[in-house]
Gaussian input, Z-matrix of N, CA and C with variables (Angstrom, degrees):
# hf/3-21g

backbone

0 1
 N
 C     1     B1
 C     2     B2     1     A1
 N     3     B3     2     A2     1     D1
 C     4     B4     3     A3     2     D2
 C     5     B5     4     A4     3     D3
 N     6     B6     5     A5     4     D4
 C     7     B7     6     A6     5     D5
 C     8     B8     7     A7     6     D6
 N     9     B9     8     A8     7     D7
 C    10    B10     9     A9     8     D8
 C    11    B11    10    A10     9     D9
 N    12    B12    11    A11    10    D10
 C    13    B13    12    A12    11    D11
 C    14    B14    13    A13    12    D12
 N    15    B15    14    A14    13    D13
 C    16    B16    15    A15    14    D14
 C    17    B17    16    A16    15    D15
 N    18    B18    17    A17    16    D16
 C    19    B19    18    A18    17    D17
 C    20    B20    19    A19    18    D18
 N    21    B21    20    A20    19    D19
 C    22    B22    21    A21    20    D20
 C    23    B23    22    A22    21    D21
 N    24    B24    23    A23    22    D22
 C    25    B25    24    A24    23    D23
 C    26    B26    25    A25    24    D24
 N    27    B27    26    A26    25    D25
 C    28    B28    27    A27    26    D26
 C    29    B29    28    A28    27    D27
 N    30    B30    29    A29    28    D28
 C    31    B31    30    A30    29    D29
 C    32    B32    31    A31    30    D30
 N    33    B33    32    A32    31    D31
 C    34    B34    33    A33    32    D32
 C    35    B35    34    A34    33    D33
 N    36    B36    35    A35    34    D34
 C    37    B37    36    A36    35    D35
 C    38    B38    37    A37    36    D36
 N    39    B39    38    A38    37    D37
 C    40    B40    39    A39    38    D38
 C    41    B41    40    A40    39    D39
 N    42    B42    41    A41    40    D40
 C    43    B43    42    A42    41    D41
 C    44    B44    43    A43    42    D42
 N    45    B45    44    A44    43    D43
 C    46    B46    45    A45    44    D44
 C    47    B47    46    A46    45    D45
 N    48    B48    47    A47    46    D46
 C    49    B49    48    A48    47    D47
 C    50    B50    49    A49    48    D48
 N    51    B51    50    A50    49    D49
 C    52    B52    51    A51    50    D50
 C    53    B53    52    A52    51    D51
 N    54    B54    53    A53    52    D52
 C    55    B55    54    A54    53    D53
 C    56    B56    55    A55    54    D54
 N    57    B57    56    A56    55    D55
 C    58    B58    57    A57    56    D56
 C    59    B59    58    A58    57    D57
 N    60    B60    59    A59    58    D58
 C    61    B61    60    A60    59    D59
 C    62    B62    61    A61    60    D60
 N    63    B63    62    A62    61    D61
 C    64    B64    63    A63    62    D62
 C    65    B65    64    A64    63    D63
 N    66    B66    65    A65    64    D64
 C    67    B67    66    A66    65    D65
 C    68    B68    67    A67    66    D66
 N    69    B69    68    A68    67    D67
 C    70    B70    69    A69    68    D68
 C    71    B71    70    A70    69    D69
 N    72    B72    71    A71    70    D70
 C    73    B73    72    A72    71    D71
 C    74    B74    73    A73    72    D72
 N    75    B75    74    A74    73    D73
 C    76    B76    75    A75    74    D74
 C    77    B77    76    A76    75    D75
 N    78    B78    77    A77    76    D76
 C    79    B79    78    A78    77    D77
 C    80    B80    79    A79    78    D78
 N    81    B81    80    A80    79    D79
 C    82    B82    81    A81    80    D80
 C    83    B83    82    A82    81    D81
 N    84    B84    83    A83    82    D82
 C    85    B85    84    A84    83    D83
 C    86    B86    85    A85    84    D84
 N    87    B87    86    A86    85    D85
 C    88    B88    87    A87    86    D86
 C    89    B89    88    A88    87    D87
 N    90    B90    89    A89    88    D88
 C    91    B91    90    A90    89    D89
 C    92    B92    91    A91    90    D90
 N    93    B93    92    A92    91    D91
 C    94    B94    93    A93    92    D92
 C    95    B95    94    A94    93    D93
 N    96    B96    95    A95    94    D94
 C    97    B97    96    A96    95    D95
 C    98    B98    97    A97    96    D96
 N    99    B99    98    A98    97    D97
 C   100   B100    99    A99    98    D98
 C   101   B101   100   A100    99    D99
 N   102   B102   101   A101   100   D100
 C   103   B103   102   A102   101   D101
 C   104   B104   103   A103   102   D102
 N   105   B105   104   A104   103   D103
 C   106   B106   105   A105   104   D104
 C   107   B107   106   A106   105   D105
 N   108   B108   107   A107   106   D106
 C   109   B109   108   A108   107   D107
 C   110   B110   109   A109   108   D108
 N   111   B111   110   A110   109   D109
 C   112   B112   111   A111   110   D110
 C   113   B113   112   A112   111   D111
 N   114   B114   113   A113   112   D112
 C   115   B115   114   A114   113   D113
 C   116   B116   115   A115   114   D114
 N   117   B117   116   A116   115   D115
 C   118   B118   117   A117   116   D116
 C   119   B119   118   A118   117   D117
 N   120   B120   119   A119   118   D118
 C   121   B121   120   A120   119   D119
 C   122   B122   121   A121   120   D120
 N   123   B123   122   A122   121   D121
 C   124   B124   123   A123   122   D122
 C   125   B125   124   A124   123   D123
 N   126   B126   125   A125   124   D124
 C   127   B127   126   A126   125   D125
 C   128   B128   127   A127   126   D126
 N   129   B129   128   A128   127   D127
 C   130   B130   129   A129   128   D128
 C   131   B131   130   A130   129   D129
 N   132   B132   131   A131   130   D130
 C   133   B133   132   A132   131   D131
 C   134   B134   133   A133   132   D132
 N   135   B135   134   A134   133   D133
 C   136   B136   135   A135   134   D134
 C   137   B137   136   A136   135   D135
 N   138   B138   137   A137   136   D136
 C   139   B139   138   A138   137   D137
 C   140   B140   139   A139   138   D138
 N   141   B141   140   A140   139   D139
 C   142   B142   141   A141   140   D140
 C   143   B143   142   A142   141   D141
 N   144   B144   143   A143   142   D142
 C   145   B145   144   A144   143   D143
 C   146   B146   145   A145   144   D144
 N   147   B147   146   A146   145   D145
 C   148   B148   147   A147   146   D146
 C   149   B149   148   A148   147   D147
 N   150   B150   149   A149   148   D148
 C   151   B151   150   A150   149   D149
 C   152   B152   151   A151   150   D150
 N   153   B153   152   A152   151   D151
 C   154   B154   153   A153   152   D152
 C   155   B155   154   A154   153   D153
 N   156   B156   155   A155   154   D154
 C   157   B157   156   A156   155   D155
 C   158   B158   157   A157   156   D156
 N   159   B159   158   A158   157   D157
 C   160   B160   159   A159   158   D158
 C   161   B161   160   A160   159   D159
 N   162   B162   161   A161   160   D160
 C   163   B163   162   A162   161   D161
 C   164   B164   163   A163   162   D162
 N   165   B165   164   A164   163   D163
 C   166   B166   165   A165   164   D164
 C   167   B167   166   A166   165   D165
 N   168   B168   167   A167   166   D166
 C   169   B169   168   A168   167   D167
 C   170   B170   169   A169   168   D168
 N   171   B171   170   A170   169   D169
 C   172   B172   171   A171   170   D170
 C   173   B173   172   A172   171   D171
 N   174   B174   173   A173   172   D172
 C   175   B175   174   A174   173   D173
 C   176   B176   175   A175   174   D174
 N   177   B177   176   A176   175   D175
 C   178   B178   177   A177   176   D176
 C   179   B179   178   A178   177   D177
 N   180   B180   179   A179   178   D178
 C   181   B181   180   A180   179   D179
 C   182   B182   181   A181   180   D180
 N   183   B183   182   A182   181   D181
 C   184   B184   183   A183   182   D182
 C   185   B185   184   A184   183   D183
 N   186   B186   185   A185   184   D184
 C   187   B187   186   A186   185   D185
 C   188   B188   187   A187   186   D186
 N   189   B189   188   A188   187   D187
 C   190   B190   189   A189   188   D188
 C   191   B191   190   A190   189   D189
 N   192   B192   191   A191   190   D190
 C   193   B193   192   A192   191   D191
 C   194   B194   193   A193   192   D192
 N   195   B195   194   A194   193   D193
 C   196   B196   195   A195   194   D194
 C   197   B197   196   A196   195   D195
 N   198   B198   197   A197   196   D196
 C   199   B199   198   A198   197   D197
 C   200   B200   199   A199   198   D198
 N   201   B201   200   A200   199   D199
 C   202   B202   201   A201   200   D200
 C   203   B203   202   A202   201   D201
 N   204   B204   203   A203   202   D202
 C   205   B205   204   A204   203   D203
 C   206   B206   205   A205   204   D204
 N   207   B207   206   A206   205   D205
 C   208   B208   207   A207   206   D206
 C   209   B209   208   A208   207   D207
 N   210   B210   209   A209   208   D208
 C   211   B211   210   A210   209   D209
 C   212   B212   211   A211   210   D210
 N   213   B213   212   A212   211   D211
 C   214   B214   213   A213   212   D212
 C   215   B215   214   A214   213   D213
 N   216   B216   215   A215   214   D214
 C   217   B217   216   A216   215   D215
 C   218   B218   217   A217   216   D216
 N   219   B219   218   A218   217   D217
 C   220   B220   219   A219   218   D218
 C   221   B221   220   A220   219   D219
 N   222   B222   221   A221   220   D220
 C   223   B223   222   A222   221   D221
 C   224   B224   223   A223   222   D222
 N   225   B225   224   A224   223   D223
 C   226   B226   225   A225   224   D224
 C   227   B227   226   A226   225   D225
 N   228   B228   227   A227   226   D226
 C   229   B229   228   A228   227   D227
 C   230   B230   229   A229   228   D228
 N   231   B231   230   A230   229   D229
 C   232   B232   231   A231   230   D230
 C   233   B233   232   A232   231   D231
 N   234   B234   233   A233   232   D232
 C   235   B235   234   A234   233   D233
 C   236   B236   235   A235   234   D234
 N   237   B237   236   A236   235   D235
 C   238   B238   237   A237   236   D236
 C   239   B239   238   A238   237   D237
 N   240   B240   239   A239   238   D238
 C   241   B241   240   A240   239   D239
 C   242   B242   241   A241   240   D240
 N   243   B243   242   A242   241   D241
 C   244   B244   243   A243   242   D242
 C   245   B245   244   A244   243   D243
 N   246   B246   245   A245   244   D244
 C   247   B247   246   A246   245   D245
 C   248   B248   247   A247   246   D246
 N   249   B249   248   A248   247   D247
 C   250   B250   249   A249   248   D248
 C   251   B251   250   A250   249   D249
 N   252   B252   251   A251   250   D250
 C   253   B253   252   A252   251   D251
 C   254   B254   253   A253   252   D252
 N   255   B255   254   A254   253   D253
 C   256   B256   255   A255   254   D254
 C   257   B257   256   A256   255   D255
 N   258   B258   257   A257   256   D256
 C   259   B259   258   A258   257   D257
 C   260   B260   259   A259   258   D258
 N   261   B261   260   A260   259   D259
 C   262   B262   261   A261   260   D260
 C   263   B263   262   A262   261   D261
 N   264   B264   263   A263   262   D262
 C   265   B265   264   A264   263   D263
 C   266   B266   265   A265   264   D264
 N   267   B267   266   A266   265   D265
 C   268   B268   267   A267   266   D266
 C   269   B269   268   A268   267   D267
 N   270   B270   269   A269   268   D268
 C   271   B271   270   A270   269   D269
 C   272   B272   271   A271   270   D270
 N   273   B273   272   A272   271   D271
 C   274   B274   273   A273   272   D272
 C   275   B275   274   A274   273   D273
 N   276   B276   275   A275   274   D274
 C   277   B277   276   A276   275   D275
 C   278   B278   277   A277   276   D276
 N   279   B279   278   A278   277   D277
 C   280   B280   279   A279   278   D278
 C   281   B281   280   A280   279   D279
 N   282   B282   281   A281   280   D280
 C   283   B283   282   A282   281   D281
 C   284   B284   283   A283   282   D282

   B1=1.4490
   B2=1.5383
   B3=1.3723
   B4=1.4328
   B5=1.9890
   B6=1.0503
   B7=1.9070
   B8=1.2357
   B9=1.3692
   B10=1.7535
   B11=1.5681
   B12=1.4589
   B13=1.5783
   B14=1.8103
   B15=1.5487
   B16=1.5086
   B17=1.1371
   B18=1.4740
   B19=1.4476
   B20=1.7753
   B21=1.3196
   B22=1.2713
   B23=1.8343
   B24=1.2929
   B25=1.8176
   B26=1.0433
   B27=2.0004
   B28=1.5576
   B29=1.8016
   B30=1.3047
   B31=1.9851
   B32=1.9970
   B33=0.6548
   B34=1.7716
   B35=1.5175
   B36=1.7167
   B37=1.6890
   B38=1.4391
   B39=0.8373
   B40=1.8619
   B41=1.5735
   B42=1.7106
   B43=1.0505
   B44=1.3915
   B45=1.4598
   B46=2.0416
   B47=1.5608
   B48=1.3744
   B49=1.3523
   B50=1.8220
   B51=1.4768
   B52=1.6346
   B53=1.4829
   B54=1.6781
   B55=1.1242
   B56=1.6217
   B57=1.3937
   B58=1.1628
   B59=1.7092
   B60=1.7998
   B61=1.5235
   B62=1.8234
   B63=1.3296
   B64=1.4797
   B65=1.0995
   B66=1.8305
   B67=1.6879
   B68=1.5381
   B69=1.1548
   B70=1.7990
   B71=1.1366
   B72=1.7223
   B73=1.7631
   B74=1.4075
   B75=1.7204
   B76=1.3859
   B77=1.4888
   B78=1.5633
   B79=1.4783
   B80=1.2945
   B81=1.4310
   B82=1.9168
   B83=1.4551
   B84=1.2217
   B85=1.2901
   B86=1.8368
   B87=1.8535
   B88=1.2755
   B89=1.6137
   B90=1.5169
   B91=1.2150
   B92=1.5747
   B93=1.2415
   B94=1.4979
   B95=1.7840
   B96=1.5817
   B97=1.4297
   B98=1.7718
   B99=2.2999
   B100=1.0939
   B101=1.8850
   B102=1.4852
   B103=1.4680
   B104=1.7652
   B105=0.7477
   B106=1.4431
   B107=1.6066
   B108=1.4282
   B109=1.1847
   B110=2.0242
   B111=1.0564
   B112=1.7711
   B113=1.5706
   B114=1.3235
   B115=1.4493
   B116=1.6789
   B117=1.3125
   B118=1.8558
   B119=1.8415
   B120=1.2176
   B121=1.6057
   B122=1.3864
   B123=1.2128
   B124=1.5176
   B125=1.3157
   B126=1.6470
   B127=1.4712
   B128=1.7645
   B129=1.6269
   B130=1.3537
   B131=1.8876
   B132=1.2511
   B133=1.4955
   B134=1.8738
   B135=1.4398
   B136=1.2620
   B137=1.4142
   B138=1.5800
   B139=1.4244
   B140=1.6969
   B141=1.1412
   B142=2.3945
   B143=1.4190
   B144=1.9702
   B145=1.3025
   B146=1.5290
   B147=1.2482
   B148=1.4189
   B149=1.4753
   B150=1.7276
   B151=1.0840
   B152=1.5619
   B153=1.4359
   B154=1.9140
   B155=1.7384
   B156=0.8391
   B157=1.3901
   B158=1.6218
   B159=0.9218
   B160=1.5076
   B161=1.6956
   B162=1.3158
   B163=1.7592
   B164=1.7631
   B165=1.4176
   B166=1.8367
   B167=1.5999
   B168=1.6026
   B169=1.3445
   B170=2.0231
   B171=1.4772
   B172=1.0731
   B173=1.9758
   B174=1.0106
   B175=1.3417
   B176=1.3588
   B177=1.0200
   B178=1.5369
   B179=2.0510
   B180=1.0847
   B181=0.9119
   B182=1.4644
   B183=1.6434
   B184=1.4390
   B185=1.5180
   B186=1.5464
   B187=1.7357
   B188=1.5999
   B189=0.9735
   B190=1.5526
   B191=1.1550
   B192=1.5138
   B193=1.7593
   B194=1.4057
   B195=1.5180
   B196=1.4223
   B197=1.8229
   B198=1.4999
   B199=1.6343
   B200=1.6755
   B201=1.3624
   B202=1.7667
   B203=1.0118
   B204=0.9878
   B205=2.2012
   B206=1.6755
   B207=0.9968
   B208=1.6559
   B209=1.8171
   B210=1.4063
   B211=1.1428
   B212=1.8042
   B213=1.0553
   B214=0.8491
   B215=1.9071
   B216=1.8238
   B217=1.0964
   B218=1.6863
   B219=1.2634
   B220=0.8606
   B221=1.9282
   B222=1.8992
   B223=1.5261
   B224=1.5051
   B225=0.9133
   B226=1.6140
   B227=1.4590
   B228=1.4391
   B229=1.6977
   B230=1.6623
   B231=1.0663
   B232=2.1372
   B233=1.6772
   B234=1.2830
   B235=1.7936
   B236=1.4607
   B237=1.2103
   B238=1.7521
   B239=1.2667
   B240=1.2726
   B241=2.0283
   B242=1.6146
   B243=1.3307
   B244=0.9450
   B245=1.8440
   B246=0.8697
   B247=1.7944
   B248=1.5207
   B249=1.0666
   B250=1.5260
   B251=1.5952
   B252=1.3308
   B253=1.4267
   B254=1.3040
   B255=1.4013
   B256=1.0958
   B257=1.6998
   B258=1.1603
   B259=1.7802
   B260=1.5190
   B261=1.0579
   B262=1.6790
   B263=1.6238
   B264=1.3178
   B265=1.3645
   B266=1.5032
   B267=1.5071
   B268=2.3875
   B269=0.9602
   B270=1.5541
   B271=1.7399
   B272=1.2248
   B273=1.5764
   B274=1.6840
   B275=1.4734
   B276=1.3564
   B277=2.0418
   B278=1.3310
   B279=1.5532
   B280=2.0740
   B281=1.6808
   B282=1.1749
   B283=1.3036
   B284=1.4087
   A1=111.66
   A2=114.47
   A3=117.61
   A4=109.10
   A5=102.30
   A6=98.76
   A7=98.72
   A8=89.83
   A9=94.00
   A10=127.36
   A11=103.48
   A12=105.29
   A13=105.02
   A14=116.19
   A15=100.21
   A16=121.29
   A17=128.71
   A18=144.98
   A19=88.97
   A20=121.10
   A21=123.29
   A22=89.81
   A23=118.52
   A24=101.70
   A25=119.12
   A26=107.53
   A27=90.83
   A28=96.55
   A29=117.38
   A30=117.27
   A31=89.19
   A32=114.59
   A33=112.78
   A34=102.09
   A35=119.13
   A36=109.49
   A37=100.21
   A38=117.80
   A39=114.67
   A40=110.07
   A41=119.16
   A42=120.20
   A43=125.47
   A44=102.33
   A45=117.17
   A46=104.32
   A47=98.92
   A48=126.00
   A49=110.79
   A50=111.60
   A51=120.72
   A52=88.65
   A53=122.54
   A54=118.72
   A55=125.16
   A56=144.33
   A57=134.10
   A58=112.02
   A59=106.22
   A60=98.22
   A61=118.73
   A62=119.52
   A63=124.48
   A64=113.76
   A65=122.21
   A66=119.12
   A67=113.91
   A68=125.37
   A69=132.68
   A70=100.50
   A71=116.37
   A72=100.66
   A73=121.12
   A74=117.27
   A75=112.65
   A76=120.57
   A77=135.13
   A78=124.38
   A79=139.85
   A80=117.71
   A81=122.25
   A82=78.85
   A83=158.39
   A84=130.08
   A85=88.78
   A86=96.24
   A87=99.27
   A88=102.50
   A89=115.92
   A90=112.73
   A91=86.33
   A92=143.92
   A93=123.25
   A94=113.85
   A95=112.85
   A96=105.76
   A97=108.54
   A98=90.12
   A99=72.13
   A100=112.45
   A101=96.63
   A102=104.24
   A103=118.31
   A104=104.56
   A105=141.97
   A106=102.61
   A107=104.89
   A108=115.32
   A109=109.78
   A110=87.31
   A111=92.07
   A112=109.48
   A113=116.90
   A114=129.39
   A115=104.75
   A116=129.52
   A117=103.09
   A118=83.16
   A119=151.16
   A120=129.52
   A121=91.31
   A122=124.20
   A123=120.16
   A124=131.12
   A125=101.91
   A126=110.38
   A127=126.85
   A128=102.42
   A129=121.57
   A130=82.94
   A131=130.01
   A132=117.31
   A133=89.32
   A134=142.13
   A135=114.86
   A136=112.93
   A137=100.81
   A138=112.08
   A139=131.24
   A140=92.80
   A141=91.98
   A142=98.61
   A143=119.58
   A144=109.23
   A145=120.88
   A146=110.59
   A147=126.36
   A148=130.78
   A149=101.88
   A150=122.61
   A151=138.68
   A152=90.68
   A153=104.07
   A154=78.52
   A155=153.39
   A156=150.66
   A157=110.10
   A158=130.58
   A159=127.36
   A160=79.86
   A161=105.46
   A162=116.89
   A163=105.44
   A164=104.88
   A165=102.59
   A166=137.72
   A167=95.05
   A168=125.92
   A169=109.91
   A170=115.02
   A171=107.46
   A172=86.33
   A173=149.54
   A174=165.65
   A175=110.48
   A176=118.81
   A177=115.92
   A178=98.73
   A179=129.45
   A180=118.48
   A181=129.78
   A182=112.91
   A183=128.16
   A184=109.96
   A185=91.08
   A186=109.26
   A187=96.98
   A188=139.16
   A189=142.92
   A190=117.13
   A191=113.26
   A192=132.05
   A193=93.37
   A194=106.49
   A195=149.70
   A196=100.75
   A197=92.86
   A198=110.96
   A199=95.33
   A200=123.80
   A201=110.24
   A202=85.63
   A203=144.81
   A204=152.79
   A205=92.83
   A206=111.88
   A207=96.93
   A208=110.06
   A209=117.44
   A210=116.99
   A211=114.24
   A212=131.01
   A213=119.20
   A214=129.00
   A215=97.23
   A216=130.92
   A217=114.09
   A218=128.70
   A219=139.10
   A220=139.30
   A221=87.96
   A222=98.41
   A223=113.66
   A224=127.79
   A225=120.36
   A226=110.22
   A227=115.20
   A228=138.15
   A229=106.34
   A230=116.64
   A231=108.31
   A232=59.37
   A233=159.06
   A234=137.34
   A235=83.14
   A236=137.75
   A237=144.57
   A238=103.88
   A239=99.35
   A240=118.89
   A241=106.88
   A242=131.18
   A243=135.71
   A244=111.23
   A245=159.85
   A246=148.58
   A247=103.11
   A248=121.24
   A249=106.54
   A250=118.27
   A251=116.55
   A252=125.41
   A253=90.72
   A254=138.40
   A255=135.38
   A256=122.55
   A257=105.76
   A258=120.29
   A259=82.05
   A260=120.85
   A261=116.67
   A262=116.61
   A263=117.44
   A264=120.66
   A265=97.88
   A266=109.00
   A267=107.92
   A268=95.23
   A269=138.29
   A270=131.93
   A271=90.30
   A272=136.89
   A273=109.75
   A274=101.24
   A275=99.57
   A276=113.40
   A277=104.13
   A278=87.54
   A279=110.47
   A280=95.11
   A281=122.30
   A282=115.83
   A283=113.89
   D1=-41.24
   D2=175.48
   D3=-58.35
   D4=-50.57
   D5=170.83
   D6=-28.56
   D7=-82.09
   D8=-163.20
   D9=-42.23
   D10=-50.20
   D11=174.50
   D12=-47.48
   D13=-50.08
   D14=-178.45
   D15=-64.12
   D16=-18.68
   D17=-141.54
   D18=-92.51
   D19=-46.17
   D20=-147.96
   D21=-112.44
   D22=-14.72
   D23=160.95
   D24=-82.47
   D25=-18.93
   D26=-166.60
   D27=-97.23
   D28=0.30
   D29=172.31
   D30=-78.76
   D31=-40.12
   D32=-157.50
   D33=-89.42
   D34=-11.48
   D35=168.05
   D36=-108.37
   D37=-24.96
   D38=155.73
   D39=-45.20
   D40=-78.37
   D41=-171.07
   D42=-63.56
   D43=-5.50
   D44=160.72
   D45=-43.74
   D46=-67.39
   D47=-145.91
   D48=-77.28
   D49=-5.80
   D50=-159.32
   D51=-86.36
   D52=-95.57
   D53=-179.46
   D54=-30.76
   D55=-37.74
   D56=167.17
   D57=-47.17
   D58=-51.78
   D59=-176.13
   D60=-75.97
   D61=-15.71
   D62=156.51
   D63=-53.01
   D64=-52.94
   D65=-176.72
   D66=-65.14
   D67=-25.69
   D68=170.71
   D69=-62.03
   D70=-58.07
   D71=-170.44
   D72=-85.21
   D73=-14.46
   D74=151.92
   D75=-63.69
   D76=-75.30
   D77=161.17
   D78=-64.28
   D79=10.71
   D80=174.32
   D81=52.48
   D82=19.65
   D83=-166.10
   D84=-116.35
   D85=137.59
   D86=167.23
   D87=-167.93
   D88=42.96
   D89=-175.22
   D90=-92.64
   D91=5.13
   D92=170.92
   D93=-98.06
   D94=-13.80
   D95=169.15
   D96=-78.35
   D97=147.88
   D98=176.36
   D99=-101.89
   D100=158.89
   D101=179.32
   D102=-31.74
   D103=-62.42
   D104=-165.69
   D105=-48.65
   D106=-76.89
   D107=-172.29
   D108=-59.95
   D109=-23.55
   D110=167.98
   D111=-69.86
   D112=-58.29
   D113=174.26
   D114=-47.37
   D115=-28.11
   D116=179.64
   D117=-108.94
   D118=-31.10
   D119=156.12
   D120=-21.70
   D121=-97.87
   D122=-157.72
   D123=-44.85
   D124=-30.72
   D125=169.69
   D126=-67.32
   D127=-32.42
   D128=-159.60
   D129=-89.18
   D130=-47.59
   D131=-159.02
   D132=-86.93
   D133=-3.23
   D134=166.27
   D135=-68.31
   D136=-52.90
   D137=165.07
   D138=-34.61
   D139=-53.12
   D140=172.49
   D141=-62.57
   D142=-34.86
   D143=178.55
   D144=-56.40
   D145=-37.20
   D146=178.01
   D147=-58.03
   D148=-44.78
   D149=147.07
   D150=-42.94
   D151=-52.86
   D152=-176.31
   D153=-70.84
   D154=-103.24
   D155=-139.79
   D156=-58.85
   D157=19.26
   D158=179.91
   D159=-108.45
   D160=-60.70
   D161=-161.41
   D162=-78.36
   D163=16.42
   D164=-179.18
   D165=35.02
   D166=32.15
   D167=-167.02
   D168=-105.10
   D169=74.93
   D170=-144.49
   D171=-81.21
   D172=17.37
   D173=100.22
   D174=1.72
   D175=-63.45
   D176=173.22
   D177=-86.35
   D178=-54.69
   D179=-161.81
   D180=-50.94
   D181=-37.24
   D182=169.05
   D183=-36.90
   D184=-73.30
   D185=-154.01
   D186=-61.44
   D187=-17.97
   D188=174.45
   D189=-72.38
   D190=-36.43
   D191=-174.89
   D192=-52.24
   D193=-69.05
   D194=-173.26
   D195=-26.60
   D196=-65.08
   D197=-162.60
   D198=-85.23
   D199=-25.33
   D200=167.61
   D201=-63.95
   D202=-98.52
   D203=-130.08
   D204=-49.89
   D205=-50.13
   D206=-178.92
   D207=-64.25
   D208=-61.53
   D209=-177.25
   D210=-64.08
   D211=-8.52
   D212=167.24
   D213=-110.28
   D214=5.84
   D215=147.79
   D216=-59.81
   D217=-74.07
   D218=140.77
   D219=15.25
   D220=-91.06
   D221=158.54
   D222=-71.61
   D223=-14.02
   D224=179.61
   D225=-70.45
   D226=-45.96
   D227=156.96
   D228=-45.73
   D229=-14.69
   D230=-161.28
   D231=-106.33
   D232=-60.93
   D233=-87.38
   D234=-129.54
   D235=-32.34
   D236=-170.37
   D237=-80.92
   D238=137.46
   D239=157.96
   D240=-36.88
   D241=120.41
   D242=116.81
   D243=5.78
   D244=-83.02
   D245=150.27
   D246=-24.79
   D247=-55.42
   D248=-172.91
   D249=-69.18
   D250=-26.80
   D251=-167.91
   D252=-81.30
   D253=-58.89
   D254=173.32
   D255=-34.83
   D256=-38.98
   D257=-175.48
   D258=-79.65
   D259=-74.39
   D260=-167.85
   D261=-38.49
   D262=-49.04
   D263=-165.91
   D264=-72.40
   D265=-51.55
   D266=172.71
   D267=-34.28
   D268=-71.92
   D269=-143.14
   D270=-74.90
   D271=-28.99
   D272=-173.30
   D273=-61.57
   D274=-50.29
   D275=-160.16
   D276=-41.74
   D277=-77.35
   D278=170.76
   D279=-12.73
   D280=-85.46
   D281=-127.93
   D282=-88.19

């Protein structure tokens, strides 16, 4: 029962995190996120990363990998020039 409970928080905090980073690289638009709260996302999922690997629980460690790279996908998009976000979001589309 415990699998599953991790199995299905860490598909459902993944799938949090998908559509927000699609709507950035479809509208470059992110003057309504706030900075901040992106900055401890990234801080808080290195940390469970840190965690899952202290406790050799690669269960927690994945889905965190997963949810840093998006959230710090993300704030990197709030923190870039306007020209760069634009170049960034083409090569997602493009490819």
């Amino acid at each position: 029962m415990a699998t599953a409970l991790g199995i299905a928080a860490a598909v459902i905090g993944i799938v949090a995190f998908v559509p927000q980073a699609w709507r950035v690289i479809k509208t470059r638009d992110t003057k309504d996120l706030a900075t901040y709260m992106w900055i401890l996302n990234v801080a808080a999922f290195a940390l469970w990363i840190s965690y899952g690997i202290e406790l050799g629980k690669l269960a927690i460690v994945v889905p965190n990998v997963v949810n840093l790279l998006l959230s710090a996908f993300i704030l990197m998009m709030k923190l870039v020039s306007k020209d760069t976000k634009e170049r960034i979001a083409s090569s997602v589309i493009d490819s």
